[in-house]
C-alpha positions as CSV (number, residue, x, y, z in Angstrom):
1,X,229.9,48.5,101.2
2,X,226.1,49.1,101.2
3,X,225.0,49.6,104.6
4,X,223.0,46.1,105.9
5,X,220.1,47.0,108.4
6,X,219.7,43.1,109.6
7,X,215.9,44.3,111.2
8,X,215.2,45.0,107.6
9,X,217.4,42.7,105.7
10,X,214.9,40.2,103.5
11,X,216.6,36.9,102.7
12,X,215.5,34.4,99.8
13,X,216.5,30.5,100.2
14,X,215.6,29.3,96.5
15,X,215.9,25.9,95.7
16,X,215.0,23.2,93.6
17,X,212.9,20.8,95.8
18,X,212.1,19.6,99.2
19,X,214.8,18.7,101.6
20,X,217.4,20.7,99.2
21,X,217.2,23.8,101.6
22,X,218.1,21.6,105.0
23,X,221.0,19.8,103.3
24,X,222.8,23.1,102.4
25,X,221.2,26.0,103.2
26,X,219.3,26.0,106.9
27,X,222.2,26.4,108.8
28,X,223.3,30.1,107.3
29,X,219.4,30.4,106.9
30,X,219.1,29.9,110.9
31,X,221.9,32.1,111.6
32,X,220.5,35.0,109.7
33,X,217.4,34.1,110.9
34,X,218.5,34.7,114.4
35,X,220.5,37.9,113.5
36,X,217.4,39.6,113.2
37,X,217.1,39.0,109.7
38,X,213.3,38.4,107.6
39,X,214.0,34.7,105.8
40,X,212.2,33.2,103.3
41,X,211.8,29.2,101.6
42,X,211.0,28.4,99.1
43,X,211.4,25.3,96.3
44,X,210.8,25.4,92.8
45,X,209.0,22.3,92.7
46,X,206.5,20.3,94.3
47,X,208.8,17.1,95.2
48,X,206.4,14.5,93.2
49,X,208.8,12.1,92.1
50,X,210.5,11.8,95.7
51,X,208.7,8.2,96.2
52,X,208.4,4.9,94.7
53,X,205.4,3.8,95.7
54,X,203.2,6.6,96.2
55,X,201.2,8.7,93.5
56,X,202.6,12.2,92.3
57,X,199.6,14.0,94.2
58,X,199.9,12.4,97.0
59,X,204.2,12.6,97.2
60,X,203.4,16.5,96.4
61,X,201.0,16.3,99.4
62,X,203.1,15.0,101.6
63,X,206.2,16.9,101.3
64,X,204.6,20.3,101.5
65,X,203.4,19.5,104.4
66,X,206.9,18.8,105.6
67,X,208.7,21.7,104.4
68,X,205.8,23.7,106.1
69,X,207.0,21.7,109.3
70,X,210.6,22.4,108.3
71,X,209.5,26.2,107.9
72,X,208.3,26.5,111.0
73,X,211.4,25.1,112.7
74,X,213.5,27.9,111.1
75,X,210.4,30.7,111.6
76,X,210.5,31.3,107.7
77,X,208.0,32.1,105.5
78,X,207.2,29.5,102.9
79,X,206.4,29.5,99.2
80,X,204.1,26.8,97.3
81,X,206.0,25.6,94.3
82,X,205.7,26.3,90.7
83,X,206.8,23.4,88.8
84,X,206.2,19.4,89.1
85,X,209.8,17.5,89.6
86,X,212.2,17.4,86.6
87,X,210.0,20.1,84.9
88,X,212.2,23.1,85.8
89,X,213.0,25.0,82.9
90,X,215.0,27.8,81.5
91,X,212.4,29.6,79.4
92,X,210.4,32.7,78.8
93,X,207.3,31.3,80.9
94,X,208.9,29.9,83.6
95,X,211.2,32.9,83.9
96,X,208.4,35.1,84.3
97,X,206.7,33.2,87.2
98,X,209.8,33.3,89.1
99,X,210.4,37.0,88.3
100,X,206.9,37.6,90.1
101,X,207.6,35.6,92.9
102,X,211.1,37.2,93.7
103,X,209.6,40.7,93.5
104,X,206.9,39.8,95.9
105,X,209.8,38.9,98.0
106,X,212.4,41.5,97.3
107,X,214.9,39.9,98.7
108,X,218.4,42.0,99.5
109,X,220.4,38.3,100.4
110,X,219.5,35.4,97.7
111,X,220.5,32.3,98.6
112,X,220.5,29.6,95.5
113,X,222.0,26.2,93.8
114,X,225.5,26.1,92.4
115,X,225.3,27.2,88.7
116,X,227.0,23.3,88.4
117,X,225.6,20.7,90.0
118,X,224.5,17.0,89.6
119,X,221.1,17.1,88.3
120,X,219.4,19.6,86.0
121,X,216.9,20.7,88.4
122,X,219.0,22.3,90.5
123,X,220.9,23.9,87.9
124,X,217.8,25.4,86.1
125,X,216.4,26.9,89.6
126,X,219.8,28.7,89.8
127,X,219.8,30.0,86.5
128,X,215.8,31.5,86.9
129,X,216.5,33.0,90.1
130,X,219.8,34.3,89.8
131,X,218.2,36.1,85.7
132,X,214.9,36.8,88.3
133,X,217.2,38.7,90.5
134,X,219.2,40.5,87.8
135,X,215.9,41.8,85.9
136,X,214.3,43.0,89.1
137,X,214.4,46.3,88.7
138,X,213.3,46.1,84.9
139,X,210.4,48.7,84.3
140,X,210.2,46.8,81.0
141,X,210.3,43.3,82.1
142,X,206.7,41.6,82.6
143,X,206.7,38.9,85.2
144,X,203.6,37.0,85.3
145,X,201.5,37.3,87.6
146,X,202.2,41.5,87.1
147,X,204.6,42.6,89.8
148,X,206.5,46.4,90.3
149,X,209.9,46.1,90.1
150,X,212.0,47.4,92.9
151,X,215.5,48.6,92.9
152,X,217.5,47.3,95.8
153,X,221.1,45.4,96.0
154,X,221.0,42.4,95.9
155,X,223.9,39.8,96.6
156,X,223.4,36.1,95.3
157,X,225.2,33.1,96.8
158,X,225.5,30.1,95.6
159,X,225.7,26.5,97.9
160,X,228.1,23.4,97.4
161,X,226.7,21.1,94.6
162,X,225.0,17.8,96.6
163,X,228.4,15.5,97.3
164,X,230.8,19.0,97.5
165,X,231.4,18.1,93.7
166,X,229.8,19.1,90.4
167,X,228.6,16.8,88.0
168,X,232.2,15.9,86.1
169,X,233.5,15.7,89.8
170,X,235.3,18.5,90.0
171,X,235.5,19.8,94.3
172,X,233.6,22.9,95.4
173,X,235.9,25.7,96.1
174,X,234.0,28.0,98.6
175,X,235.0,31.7,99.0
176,X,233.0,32.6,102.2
177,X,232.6,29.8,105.1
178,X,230.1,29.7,107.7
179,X,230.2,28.5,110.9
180,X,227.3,26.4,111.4
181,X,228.0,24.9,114.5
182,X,225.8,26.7,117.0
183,X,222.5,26.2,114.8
184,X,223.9,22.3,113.4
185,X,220.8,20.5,115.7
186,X,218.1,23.1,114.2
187,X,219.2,22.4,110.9
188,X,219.0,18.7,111.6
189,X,215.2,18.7,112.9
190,X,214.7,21.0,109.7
191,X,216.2,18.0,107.8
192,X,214.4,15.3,109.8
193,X,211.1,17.2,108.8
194,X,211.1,15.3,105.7
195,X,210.5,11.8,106.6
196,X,209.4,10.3,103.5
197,X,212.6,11.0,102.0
198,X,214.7,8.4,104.4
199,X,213.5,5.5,102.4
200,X,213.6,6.8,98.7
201,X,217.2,8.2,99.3
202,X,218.6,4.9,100.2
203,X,217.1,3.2,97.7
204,X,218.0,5.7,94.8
205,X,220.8,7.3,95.9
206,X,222.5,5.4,98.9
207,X,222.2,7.6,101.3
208,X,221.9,5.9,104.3
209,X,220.5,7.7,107.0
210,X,220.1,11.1,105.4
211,X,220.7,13.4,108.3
212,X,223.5,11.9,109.2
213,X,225.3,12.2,105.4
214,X,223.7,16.3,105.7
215,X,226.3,16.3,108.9
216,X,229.2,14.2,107.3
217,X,229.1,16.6,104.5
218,X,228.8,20.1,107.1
219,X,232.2,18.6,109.0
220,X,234.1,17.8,105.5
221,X,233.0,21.1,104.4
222,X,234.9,22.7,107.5
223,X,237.4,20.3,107.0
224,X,238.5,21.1,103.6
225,X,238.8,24.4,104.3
226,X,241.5,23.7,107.2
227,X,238.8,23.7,109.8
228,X,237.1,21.8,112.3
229,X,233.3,21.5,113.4
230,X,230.8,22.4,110.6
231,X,230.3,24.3,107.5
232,X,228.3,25.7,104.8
233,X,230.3,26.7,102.4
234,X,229.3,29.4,99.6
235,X,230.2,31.3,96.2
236,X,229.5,34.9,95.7
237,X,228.0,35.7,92.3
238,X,229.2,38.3,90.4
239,X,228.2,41.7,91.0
240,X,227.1,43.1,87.8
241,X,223.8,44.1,87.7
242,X,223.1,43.2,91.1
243,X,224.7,45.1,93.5
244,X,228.2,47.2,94.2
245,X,231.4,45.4,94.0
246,X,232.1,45.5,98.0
247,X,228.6,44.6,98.6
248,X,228.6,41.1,100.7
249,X,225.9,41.1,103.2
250,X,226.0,37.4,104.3
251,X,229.8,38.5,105.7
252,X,228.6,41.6,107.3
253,X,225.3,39.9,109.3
254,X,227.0,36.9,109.9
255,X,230.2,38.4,110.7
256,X,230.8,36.1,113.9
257,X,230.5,33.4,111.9
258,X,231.8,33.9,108.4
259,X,235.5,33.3,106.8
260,X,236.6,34.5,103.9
261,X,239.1,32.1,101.9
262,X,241.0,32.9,99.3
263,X,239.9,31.0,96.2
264,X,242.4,32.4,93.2
């Protein structure tokens, strides 16, 4: 395995939008955080359709604001976002803004969306990261704005889908589980940082009292997985092109925490 200096270990949390991060990331991101680790957020886009009342500047005001507050809960540094809601794309342009933004990071841990999930968002911020990743060290690929490549391992791993199912229903089936327990009340101020999204998620999606289904959902992720307490569970990507085959650095930093299950 490539060796994992956790005082010089750079971690990306990608995601779609606002809030996505706290419901299925923060708790890994906290513990990785607190293993001495450099941690980044960021989402894609800017959150503007998160209300139903409120204009799209305004809702895009708002919640960057609170995933700066979220941010600062987890001591992460935070990136703007590059798209407006349901504008996430799979293309040449977009591609190459997100290529620019990962090599400013050069991140050696990527953390990301399941390639299946239940909305296209999330799905297209997996695919442009985890392509932005994989042509990082491309001499002859040109992000925009212009950024040097750089030629470090890099390990992607991908969350649970939003309800621990994908979009034809079929159950998440983790690989590595974390042990969020010790870091499950910083993840839930991270989540309570977004307070304009109580009201729009019960009346869209019936979610009543949002935190509280981000906990249900860490407990019946440990659950599933023959445990008790809570969870995050997660999918290592392949490792072509990105890094050697024994190469899992979320295990190795998070070693205390982390169980690997058998998922043939």
């Amino acid at each position: 395995m490539v060796g994992v200096d956790t005082h010089s270990c750079i971690v990306l949390a990608a995601a779609a939008h606002p809030d996505d991060i706290e419901f299925y990331f923060a708790g890994t991101l906290l513990l990785l955080k607190a293993a001495g680790c450099e941690i980044h957020m960021w989402t894609l886009a800017d959150g503007s359709c998160g209300d139903m009342t409120r204009s799209r500047e305004e809702t895009a005001r708002i919640r960057r604001a609170e995933s700066e507050a979220s941010a600062a809960v987890a001591g992460a540094h935070m990136h703007g976002p590059l798209f407006e809601d349901l504008a996430i794309f799979y293309d040449r342009e977009s591609l190459a803004a997100v290529g620019a933004v990962v090599r400013e990071i050069r991140p050696h841990i990527v953390l990301t969306h399941s390639p299946q999930d239940y909305m296209e968002d999330h799905q297209n911020t997996c695919r442009l990261v985890a392509t932005a990743a994989f042509s990082r060290s491309f001499p002859n690929y040109a992000t925009s704005p212009s950024r040097p490549p750089y030629d470090a391992a890099v390990r992607l791993y991908h969350a649970a889908p939003h309800g621990l199912r994908d979009a034809l229903g079929a159950p998440f089936r983790p690989d590595l589980l974390i042990d969020i327990g010790s870091v499950l009340d910083a993840k839930r101020r991270m989540l309570a940082c977004h307070r304009s999204q109580q009201s729009w998620l019960e009346e869209t999606q019936g979610m009543d009292v949002w935190v509280e289904e981000m906990t249900g959902l860490s407990r019946e992720m440990a659950r599933r997985c023959g445990r008790t307490g809570f969870a995050e569970g997660w999918r290592r990507r392949s490792h072509y092109g990105f890094c050697p085959a024994d190469h899992d650095p979320l295990a190795s930093v998070l070693s205390p925490h982390a169980i690997h299950l058998d998922n043939t």
